[in-house]
C-alpha positions as CSV (number, residue, x, y, z in Angstrom):
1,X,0.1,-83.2,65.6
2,X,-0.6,-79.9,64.2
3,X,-3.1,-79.3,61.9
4,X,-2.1,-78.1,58.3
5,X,-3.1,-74.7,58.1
6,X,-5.8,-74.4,54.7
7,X,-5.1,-72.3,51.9
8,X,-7.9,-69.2,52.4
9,X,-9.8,-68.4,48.9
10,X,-12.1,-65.6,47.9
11,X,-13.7,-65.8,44.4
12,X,-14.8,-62.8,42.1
13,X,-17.6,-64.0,40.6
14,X,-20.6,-66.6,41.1
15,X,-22.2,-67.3,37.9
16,X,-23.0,-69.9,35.4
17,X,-18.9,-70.9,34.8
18,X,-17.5,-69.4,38.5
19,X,-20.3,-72.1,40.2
20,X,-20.3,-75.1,37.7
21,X,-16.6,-75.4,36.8
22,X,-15.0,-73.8,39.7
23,X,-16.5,-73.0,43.1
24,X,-18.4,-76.6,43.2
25,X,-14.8,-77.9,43.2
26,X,-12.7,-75.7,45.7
27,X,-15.2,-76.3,48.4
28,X,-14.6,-80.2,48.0
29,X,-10.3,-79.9,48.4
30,X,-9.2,-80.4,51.6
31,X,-6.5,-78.1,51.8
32,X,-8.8,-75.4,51.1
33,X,-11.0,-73.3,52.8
34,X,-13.3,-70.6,50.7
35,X,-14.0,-67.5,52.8
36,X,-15.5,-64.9,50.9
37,X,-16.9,-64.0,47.5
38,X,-17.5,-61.0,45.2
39,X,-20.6,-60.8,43.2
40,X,-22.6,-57.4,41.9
41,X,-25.7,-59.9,41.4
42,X,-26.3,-60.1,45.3
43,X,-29.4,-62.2,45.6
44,X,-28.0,-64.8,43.4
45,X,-24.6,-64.4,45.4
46,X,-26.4,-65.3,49.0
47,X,-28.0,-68.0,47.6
48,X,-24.6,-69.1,46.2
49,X,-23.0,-68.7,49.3
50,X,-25.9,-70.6,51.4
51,X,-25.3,-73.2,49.3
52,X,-21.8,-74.1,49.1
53,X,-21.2,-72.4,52.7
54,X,-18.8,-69.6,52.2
55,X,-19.3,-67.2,55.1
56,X,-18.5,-63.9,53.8
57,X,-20.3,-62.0,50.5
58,X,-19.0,-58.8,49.6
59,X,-20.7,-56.7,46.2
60,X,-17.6,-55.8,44.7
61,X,-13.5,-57.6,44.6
62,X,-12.7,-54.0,45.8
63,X,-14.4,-54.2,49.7
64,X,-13.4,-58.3,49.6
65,X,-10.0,-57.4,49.4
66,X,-10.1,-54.5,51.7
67,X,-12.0,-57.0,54.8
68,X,-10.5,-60.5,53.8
69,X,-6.9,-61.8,54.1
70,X,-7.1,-64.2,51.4
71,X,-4.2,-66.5,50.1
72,X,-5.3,-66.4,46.7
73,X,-8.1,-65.7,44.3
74,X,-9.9,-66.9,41.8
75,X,-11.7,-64.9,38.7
76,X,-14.3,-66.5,36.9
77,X,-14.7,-63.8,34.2
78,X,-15.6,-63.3,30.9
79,X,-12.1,-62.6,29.2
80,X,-13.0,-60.0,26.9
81,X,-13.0,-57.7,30.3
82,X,-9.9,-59.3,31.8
83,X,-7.7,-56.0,30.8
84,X,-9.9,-53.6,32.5
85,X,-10.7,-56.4,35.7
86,X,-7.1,-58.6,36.3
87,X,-5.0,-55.9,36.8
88,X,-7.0,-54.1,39.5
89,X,-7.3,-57.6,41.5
90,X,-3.3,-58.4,41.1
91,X,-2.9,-55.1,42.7
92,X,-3.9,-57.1,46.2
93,X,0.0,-59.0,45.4
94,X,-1.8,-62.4,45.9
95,X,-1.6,-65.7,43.5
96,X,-4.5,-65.0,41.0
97,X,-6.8,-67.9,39.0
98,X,-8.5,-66.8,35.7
99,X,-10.3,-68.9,32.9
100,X,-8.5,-68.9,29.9
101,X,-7.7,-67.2,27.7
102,X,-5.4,-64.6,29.4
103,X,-7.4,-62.0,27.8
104,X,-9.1,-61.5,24.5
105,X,-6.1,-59.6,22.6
106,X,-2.1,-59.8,22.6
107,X,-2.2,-55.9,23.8
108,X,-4.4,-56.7,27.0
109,X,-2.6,-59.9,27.6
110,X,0.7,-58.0,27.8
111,X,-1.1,-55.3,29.9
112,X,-1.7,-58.1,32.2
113,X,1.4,-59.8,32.7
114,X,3.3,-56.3,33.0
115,X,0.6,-55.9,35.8
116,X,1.2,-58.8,37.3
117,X,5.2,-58.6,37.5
118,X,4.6,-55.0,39.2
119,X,2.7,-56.6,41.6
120,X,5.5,-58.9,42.4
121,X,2.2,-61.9,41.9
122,X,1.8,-64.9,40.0
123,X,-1.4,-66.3,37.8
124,X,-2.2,-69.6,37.0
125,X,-4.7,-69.9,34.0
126,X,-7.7,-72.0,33.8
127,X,-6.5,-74.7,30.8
128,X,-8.2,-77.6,32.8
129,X,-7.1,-80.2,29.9
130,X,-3.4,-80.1,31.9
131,X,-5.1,-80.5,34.9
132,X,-6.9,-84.4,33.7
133,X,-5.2,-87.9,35.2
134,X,-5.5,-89.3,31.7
135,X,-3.4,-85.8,30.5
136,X,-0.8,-85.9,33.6
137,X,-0.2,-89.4,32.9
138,X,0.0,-88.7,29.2
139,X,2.5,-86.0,29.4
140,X,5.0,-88.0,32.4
141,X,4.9,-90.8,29.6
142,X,6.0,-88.3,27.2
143,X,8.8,-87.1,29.2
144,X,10.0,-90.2,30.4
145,X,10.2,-91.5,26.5
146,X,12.0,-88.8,25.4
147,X,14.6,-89.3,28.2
148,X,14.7,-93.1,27.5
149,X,14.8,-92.9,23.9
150,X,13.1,-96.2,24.1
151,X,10.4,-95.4,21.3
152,X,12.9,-93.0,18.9
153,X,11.7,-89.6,19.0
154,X,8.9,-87.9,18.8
155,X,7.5,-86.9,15.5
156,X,4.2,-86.1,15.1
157,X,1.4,-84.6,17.8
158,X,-2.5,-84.8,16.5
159,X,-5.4,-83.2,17.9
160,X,-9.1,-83.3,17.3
161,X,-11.6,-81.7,18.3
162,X,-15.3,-81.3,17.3
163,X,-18.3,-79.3,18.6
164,X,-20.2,-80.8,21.3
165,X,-22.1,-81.7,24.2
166,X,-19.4,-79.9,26.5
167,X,-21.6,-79.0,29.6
168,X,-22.9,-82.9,30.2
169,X,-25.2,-81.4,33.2
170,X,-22.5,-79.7,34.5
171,X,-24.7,-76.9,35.3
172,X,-27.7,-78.9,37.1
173,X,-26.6,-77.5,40.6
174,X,-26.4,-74.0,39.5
175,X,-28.3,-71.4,41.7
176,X,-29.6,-67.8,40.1
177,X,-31.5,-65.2,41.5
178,X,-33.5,-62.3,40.4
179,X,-30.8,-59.9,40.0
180,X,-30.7,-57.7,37.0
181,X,-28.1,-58.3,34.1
182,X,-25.3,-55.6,35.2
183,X,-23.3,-53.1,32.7
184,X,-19.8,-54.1,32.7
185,X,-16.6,-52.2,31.0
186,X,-15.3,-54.5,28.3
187,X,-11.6,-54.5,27.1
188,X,-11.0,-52.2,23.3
189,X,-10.6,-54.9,20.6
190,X,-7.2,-55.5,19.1
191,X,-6.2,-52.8,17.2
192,X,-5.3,-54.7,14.1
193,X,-8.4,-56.6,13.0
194,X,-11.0,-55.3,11.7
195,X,-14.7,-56.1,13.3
196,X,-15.0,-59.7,11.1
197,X,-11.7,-60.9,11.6
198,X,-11.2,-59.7,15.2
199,X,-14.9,-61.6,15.8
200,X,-13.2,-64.4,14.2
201,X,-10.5,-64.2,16.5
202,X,-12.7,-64.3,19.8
203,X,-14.3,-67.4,18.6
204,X,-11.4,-69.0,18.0
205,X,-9.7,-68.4,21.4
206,X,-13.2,-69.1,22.9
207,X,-13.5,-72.7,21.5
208,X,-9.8,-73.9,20.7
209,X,-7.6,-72.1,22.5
210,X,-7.3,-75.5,25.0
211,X,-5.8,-77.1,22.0
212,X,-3.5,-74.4,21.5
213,X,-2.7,-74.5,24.8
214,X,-2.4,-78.7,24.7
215,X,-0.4,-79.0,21.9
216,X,2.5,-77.0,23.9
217,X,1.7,-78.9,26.6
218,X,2.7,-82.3,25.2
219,X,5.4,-80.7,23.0
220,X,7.2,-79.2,25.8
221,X,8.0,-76.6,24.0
222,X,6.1,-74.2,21.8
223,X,5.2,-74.3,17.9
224,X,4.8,-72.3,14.8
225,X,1.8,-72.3,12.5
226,X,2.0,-72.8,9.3
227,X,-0.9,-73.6,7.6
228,X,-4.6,-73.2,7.7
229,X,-7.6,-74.6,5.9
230,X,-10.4,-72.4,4.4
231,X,-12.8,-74.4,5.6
232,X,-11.7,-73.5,9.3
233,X,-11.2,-77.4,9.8
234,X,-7.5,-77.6,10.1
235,X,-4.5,-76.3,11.0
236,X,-1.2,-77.3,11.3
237,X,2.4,-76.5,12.4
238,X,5.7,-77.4,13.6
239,X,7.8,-76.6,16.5
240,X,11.4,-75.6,16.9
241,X,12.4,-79.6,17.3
242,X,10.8,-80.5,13.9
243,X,7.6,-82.3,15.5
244,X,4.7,-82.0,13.0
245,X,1.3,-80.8,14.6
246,X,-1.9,-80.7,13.9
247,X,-5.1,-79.7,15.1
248,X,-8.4,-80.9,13.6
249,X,-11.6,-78.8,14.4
250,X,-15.5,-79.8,14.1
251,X,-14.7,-82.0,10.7
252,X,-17.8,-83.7,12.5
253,X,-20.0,-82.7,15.1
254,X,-21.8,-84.2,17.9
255,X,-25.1,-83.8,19.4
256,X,-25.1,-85.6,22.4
257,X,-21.6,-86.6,23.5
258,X,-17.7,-85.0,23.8
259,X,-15.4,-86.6,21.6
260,X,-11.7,-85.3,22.0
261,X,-8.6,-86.6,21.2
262,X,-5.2,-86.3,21.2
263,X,-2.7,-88.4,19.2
264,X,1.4,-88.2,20.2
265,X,3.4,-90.1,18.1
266,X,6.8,-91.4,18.4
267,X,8.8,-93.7,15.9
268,X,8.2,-97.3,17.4
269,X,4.9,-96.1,19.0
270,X,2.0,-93.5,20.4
271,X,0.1,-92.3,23.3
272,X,-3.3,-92.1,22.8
273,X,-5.3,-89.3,25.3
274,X,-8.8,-89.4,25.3
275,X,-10.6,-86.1,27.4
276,X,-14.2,-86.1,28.7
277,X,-16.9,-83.2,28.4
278,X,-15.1,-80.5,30.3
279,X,-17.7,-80.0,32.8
280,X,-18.1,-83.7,33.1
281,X,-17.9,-84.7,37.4
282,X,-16.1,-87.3,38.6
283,X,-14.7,-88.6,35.7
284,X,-11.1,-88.8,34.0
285,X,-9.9,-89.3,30.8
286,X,-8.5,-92.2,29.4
287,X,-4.8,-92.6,28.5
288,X,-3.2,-95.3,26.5
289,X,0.4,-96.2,25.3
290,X,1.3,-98.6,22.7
291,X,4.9,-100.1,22.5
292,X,6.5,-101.6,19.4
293,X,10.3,-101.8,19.7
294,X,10.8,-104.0,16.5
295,X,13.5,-106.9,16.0
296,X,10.8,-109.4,17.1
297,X,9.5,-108.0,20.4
298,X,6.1,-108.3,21.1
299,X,4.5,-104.8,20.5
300,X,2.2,-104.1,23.7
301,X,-0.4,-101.5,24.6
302,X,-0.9,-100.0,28.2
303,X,-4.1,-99.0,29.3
304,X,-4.0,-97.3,33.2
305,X,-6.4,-97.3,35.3
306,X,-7.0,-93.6,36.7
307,X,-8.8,-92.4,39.6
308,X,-12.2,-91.0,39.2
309,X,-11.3,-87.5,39.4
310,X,-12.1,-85.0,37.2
311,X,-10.4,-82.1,35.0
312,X,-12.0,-79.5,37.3
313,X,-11.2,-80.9,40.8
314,X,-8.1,-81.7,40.1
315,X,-7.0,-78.7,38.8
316,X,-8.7,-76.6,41.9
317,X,-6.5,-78.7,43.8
318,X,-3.2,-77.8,41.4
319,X,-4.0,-73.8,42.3
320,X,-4.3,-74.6,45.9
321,X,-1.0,-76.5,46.0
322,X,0.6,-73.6,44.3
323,X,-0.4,-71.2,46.3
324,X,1.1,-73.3,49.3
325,X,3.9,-74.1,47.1
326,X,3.6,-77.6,46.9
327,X,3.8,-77.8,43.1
328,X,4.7,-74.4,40.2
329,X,1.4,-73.6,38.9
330,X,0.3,-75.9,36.1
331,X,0.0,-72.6,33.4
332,X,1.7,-69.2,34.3
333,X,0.5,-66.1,32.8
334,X,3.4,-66.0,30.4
335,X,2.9,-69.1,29.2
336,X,-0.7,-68.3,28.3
337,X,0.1,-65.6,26.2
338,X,2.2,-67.7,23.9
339,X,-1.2,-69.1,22.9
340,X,-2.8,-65.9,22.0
341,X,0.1,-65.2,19.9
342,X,-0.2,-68.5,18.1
343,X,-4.1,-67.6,17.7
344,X,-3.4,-64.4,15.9
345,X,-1.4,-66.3,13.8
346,X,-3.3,-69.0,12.7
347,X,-6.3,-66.6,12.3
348,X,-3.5,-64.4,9.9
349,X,-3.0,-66.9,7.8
350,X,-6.7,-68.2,7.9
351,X,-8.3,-64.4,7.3
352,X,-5.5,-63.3,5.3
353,X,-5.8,-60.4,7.7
């Protein structure tokens, strides 16, 4: 029987994220096979590469894709210099991985995607949440409901979200080496912010653009915002169906532990999603459903019991399948810049600006 031939990788960039959240993970799925990577900090690069054994390290994406043939790649790079880097590397008409967000303004996102379709290539971006058992599960549930009818419809979605101990030693197996800090090009900010409320903007996008992302996730279809707090705690919205959303961020914070959740509510009963430190190893959410059908049924909750996989590794193995066109990518390029729009948005109505 013949072998099933492995999907061939190279990566453009090695550092703190492109190690701990990526690279760590692709060299553990089976269908995969990482060949080559790109680094300009060459010492810590070789070390990388003795590490995790990838054979071939190149100093720049440009000589990579000149000497590898790759199936794919993935770009573990600050997105604030995704304009200026992601359309150079589509140009090699290969399936491309990026962290999210698309980019760090509507104008380079757009750049982007109109570089991609030129390119006749596809991107899948790095929203890892979609990626989690607990979240799969969550979101089959949620179609299968709304098919069924079973529970009513669905009428409310509620996400929270506080600051916290993301990295959970995700980083403990991290290499460096004694490379100097290199001088990138960085993207132009959007044009119409100013400096405060375009900084305002990147933070945003930093931190919650996963629950941007999310919330259209389990909708299955995208929403409007239409409200924001002054504190910055809240915001909330609606979608096209008349779902009620909400996304609730750092009322509290924590110190020592991730505590993310997200609420979907139907009329006779909810689906609970509970999401681990996103560098967390190994470990999956947790995902519960509660059933209460009325006219003297016993109401009953459902707790499943999900393999011990985690965000990361899972969704490594979603880009790898994609490229070998087992399953569509889990977030298209497209798609992700639906949530930058929705980001400008809610920072609009929260800045005034």
């Amino acid at each position: 029987m013949a072998t099933e031939k492995k999907v061939r990788i190279g990566f453009v960039g090695v550092g703190g994220m492109g190690q701990a959240a990526h690279l760590r993970h692709y060299v553990q799925v089976p269908e995969c096979e990482v060949v080559a990577l790109a680094e300009v900090k060459q010492d810590m690069a070789q070390k990388v590469a003795a590490k995790w054994g990838v054979p071939k390290v190149y100093a720049s994406h440009e000589e990579m894709l000149a000497k590898e043939k790759l199936d794919g790649i993935v770009a573990s790079q600050q997105f604030c210099r995704h304009g200026t880097l992601i359309p150079e590397l589509l140009k090699a008409g290969i399936p491309l991985f990026t962290e999210k967000p698309i980019a760090g303004s509507i104008a380079m996102g757009e750049k982007i995607v109109k570089a991609m379709k030129a390119n006749k290539s596809w991107m899948m971006i790095g929203y890892h949440k979609r990626s989690d058992p607990a979240t799969m599960f969550v979101k089959d549930e949620i179609v299968k409901l709304q098919a069924s009818g079973e529970l009513g419809k669905l009428q409310y979605i509620r996400i929270l979200m506080p600051s916290g101990e993301w990295i959970a030693n995700g980083f403990v197996q991290n290499v460096t080496g004694n490379d100097p800090n290199p001088s990138f090009t960085w993207d132009p900010p959007a044009a119409d912010m100013d400096e405060t409320t375009n900084n305002a903007y990147i933070s945003f996008v930093n931190y919650y653009i996963h629950q941007v992302n999310l919330m259209r996730h389990l909708l299955g279809e995208t929403w409007k915002v239409t409200f924001a707090a002054k504190s910055g705690i809240l915001l909330a919205g609606e979608s096209p169906s008349g779902v009620t959303c909400s996304i609730e961020m750092t009322p509290y914070q924590t110190t020592v532990d991730w505590q993310e959740q997200a609420l979907v509510c139907f009329q006779k009963g909810w689906l609970k999603l509970d999401l681990p430190a996103p560098l967390a190893i190994n470990r999956a959410g947790r995902a519960e459903v509660y059933r209460d059908p009325g006219n003297g049924v016993q109401p009953k909750a459902e707790i499943p019991q999900l393999p011990w996989v985690g965000a990361m590794w899972q969704q490594a193995r979603n880009f790898v399948g994609a490229v070998a066109g087992k399953n569509p990518p889990f977030c298209t390029a497209e798609d992700a810049l639906e949530d930058i729009r929705l980001a400008r948005e809610y920072i609009r109505l929260w800045k005034g600006k």
